[in-house]
C-alpha positions in Angstrom: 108.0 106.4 83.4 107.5 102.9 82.1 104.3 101.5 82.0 102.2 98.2 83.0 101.3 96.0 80.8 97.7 93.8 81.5 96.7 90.9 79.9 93.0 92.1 78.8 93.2 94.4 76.0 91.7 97.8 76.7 88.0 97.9 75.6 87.8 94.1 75.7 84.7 93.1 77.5 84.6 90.9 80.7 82.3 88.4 82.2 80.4 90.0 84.9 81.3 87.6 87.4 85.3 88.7 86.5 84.5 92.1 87.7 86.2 93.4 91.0 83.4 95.4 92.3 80.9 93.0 91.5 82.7 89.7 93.5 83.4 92.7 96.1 79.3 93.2 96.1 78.2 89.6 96.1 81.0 88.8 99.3 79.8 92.3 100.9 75.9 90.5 100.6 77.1 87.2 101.7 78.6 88.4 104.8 75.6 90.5 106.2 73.5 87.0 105.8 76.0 85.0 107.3 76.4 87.8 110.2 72.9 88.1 110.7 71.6 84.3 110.2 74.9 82.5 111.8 76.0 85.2 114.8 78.8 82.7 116.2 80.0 81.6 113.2 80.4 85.3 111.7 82.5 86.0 115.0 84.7 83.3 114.9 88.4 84.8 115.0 89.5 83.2 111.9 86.4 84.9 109.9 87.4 88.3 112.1 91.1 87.2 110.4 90.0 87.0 106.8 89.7 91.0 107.1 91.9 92.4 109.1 94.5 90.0 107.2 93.1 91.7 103.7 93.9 95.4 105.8 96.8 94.6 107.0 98.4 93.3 103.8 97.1 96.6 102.5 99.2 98.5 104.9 101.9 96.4 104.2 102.7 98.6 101.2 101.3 102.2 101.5 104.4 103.2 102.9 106.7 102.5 100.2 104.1 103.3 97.9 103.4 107.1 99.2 107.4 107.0 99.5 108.2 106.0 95.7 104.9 108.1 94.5 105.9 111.5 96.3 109.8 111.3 95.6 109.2 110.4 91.8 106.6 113.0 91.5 108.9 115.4 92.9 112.4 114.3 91.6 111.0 114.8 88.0 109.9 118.2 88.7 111.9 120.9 87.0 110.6 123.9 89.1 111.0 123.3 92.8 109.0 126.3 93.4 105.9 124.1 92.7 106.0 121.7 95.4 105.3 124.6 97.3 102.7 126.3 95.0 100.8 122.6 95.0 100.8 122.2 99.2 99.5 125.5 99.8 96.4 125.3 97.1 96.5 121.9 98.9 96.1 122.8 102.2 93.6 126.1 101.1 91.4 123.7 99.3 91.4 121.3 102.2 90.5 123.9 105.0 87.6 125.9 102.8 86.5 122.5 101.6 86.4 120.9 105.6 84.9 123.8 106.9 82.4 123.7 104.7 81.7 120.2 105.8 81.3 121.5 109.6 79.0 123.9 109.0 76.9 121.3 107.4 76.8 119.5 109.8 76.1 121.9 112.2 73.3 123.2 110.2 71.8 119.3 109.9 72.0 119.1 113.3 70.3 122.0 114.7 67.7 121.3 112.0 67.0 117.6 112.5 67.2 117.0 116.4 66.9 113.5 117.1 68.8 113.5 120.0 66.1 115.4 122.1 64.3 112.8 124.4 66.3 110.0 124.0 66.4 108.4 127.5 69.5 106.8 127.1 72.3 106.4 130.6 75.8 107.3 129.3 78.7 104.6 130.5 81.9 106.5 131.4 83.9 103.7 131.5 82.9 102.6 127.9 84.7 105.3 126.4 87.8 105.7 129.2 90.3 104.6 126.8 89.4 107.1 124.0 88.9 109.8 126.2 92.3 109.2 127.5 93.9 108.8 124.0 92.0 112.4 123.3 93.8 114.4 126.3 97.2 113.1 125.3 97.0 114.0 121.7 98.2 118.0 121.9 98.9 120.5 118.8 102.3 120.9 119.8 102.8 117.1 119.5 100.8 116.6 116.8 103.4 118.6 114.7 106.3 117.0 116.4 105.2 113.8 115.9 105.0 114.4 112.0 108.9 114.4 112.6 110.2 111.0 112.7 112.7 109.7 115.3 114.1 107.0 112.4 113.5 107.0 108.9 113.3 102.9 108.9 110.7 103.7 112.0 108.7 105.7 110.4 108.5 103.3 107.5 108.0 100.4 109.5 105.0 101.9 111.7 103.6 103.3 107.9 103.2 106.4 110.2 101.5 108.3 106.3 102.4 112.0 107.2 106.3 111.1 109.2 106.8 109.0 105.9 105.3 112.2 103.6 107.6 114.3 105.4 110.6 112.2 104.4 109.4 111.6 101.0 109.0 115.2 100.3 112.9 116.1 102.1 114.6 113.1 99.8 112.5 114.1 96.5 114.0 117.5 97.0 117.7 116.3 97.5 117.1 114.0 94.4 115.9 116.7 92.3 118.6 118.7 93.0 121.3 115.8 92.3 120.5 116.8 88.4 121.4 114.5 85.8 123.2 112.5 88.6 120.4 111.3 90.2 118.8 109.9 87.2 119.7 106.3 87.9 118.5 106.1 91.7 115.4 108.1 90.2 114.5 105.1 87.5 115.4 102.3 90.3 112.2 104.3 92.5 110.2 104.8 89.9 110.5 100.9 89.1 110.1 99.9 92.2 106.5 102.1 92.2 105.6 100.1 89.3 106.6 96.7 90.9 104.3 97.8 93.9 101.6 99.1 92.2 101.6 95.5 90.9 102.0 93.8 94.1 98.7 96.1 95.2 97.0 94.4 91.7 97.7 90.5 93.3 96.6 91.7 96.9 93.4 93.5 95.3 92.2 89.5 94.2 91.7 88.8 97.7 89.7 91.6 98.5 86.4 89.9 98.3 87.7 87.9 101.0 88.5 90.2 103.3 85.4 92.6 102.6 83.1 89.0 103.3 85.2 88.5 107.1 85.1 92.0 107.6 81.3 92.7 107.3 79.9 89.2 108.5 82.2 89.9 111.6 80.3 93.3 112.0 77.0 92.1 111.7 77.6 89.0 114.0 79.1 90.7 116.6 76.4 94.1 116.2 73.7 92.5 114.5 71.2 94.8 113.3 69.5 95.0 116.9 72.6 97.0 117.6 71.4 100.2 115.9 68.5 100.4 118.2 66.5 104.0 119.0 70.0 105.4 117.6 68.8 104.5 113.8 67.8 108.0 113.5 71.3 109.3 113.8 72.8 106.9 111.9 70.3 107.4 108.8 70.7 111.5 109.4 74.7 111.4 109.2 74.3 109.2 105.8 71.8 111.6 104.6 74.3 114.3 105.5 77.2 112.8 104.1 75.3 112.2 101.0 74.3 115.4 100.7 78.1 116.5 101.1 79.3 114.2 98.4 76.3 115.4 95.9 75.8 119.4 96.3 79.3 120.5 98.0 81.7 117.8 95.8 79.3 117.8 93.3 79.6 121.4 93.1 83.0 121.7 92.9 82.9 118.8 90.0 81.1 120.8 87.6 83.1 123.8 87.8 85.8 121.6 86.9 83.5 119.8 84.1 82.6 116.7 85.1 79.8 114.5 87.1 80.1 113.4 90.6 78.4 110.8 89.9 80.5 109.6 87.0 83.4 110.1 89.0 82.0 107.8 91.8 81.4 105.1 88.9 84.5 105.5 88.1 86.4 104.4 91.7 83.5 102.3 92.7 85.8 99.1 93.4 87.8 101.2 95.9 84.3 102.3 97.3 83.6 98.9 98.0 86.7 98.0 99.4 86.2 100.7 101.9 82.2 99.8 103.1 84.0 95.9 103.7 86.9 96.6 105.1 85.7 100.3 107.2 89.2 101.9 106.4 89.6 104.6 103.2 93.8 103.6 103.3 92.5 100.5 102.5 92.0 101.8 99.0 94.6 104.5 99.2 97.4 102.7 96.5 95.0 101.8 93.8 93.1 105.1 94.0 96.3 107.3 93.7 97.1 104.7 90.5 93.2 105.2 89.1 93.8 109.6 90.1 97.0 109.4 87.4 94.8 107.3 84.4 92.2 110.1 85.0 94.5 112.4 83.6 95.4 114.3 87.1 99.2 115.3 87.3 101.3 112.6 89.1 103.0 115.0 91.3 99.6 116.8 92.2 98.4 113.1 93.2 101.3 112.0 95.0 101.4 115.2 97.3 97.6 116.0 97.9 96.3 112.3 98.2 98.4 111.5 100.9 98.1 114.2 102.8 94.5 114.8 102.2 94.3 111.4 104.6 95.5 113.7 107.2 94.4 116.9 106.5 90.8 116.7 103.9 88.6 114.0 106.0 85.1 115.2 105.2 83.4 112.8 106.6 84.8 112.8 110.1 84.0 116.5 110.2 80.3 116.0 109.4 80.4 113.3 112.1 82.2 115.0 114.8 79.4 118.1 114.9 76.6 115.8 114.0 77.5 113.4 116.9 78.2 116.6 119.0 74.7 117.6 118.7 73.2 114.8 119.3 75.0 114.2 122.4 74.3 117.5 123.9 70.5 116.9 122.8 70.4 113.5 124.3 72.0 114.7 127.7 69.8 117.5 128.1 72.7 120.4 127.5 72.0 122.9 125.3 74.9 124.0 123.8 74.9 128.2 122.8 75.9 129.7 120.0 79.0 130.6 121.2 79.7 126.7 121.9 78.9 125.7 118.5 81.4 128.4 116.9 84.2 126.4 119.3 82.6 123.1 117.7 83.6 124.6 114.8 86.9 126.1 115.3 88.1 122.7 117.9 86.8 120.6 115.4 89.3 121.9 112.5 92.5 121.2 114.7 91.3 117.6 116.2 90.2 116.1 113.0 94.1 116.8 111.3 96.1 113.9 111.7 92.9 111.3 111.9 93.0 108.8 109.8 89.9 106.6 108.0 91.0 103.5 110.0 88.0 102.9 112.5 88.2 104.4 116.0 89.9 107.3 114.9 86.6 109.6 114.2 85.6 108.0 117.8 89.1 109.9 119.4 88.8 113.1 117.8 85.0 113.2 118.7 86.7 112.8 122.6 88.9 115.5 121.8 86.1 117.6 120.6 83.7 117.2 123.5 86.7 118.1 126.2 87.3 121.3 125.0 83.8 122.6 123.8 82.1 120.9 127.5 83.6 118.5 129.9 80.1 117.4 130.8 79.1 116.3 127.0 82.5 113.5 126.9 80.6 111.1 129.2 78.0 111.0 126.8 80.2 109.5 124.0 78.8 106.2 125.4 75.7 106.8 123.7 77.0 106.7 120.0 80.3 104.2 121.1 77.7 101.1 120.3 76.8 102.5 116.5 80.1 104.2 115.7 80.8 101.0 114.2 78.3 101.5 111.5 79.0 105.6 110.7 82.7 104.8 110.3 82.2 102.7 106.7 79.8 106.4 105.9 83.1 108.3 107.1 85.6 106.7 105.3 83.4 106.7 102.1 83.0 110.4 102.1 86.6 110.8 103.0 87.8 108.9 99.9 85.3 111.1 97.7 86.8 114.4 99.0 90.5 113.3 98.5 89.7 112.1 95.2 87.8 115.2 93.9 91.0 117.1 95.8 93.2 115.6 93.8 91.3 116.8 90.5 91.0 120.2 91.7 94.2 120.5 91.9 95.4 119.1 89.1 93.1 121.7 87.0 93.9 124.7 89.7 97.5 123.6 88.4 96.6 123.5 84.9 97.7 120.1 84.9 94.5 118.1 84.2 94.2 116.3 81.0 90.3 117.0 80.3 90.8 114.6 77.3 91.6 112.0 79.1 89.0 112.7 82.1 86.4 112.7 80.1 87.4 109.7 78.3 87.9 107.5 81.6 84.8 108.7 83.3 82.3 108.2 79.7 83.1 105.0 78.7 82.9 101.8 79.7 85.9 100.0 80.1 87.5 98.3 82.4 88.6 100.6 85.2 91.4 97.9 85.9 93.1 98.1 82.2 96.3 100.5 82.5 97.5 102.9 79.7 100.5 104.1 79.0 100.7 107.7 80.9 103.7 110.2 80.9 105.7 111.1 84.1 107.3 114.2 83.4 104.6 116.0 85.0 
């Protein structure tokens, strides 16, 4: 695998006001005081364009990108058996590790009910077109739709598990081409490199986009917008926090290492996220930043992606907490019976969500039809302040595929401790790239 050269040497300090995170900070700041103080300037369209132009050149690429990442990281594998072995300690890791974000917020939620006395009138017709998205989304075409109808299509839609699906397929013929495919195998992983680097000029205009994308929020909301709903919204970021901390956190120390180190360590991707209120916004860079921690590239190319599909923590501690809150603001008290087929619904509708914004809103709709018909005309009451629990859901999500990622790697015995330790202790430049192997 060749490697990418930068022109900072690694160690080299850097003026503060150089840093990604920090320009991403001060433009976060500058667009909540422009939202807040200048309401129809912060909604203008072309302000609104600044980010969903930053997401949508974002998207541009994760397609190809998952597509080079998974096929190199399986073409270069030796044992075919372990594409398997990695997507079903994968998938195992993802279920116990979702579940476990469920109950949470299950638990929170029966604990803490703020939704009792809320005298709040539900608007059907506010939510019609998620409710309607919801019925038409079925298991049966859920898997069918992982299945393509065109390759091209699917890479042209950057539909993340139709193009997996292909990736995995062609990194399997590839492998088996032998010494033969060594050629086609170098002109993929080349074009990964050349991507990664197109991501690295894209990634200078992410203060832009994070600045349109929160004053547009905060204009068009404003912080009036929250209401007597603020006690929801500061409950499911308590939740999620307490997610990330004890149940992540957890599951970092076994392996060796501090959450919170790790969270210093992808905090530009963080940031990216709370602007822009997507997690595939950051999805390239953090699959890039998952290698230079020392995880294997094949582990990273196959959980990573489909941990976006299949691992969203954060939707899962929204869809029961918002569940709750609805049946406690409507007056329905839910048994215990109910909650268990929260539980259980909530596993199949929140597969196949992605961290875009909306999506947590469709699965919630999904969730509420089959548990109680009577609870989906109450998704009114959280539609106005879904906005802001969808930056908190997409935040968690990106935590919980990252920490995936690591797990696996170690449960793989393909986690270079050295060099995770060495990434997340000092205090480099997260942006300065190192030479890494690709054999793994």
């Amino acid at each position: 695998m060749t490697t990418i050269a930068t022109a900072t040497p690694v160690g080299a300090s850097r003026p503060w006001y150089k840093l990604l995170y920090i320009q991403v900070l001060i433009a976060i700041l500058i667009g909540v005081f422009v939202g807040w103080l200048w309401p129809s300037l912060a909604t203008n369209d072309c302000i609104k364009a600044l980010g969903d132009g930053f997401i949508k050149l974002i998207k541009m690429v994760i397609a190809p990108i998952i597509f080079c990442t998974v096929v190199s990281g399986i073409a270069h594998i030796q044992d075919a058996k372990k594409v398997g072995r990695v997507g079903v300690k994968a998938l195992v890791y993802f279920e116990i590790v979702s579940t476990s974000a469920l109950v949470l917020g299950l638990l929170v939620g029966n604990l803490f009910q703020i939704g009792r006395g809320l005298a709040v009138k539900p608007d059907a017709m506010a939510v019609a077109n998620y409710v309607k998205q919801a019925e038409a989304s079925k298991a049966v075409d859920f898997i069918l739709n992982v299945i393509p109808d065109t390759v091209v299509g699917a890479l042209a839609r950057g539909d993340v598990l139709q193009v997996l699906l292909f990736a995995v397929l062609f990194g399997f013929s590839l492998m088996a081409l032998g010494k033969r495919g060594e050629r086609l195998r170098g002109m993929i992983d080349d074009s990964a490199h050349a991507l990664f680097g197109l991501i690295a000029i894209i990634m200078k205009a992410a203060p832009v986009g994070a600045f349109g994308a929160m004053a547009f929020t905060i204009g068009k909301f404003g912080p009036a917008a929250l209401g007597n709903l603020i006690g929801l919204v500061a409950l499911f970021y308590a939740t999620a926090a307490l997610f990330v901390v004890l149940i992540l956190g957890l599951i970092a120390r076994f392996i060796g290492f501090s959450i919170f180190k790790f969270i210093a360590y992808i905090k530009d991707e963080l940031l990216i996220v709370l602007g822009t209120s997507s997690s595939e916004s950051a999805l390239p860079q953090l699959m890039e930043k998952l290698e230079r921690l020392g995880c294997s590239k094949s582990v990273v190319g196959l959980v990573v992606p489909t941990g976006y599909s299949f691992n969203l923590d954060g939707t899962n501690i929204y869809m029961t907490l918002a569940t709750l809150f609805i049946a406690q603001a409507l007056g329905v008290d839910l048994t215990f019976s109910q909650q268990l087929t929260i539980l259980f619904v909530a596993i199949l509708t929140s597969k196949g969500a992605s961290g875009v914004t909306g999506a947590g809103f469709i699965t919630l709709a999904a969730t509420l039809s089959v548990v109680n018909p009577v609870l989906v005309p109450g998704m009114a009451i959280v539609f106005s302040i879904d906005k802001f629990m969808s930056e908190v859901r997409a935040l968690t999500n990106i935590v919980g595929n990252g920490i995936a990622a690591v797990f696996v790697s170690w449960w793989e015995g393909e986690l270079e401790h050295t060099t995770l330790h060495a990434r997340l202790n000092n205090d480099r430049d997260s942006n300065d790239v190192e030479p890494r192997s690709s054999a793994k």
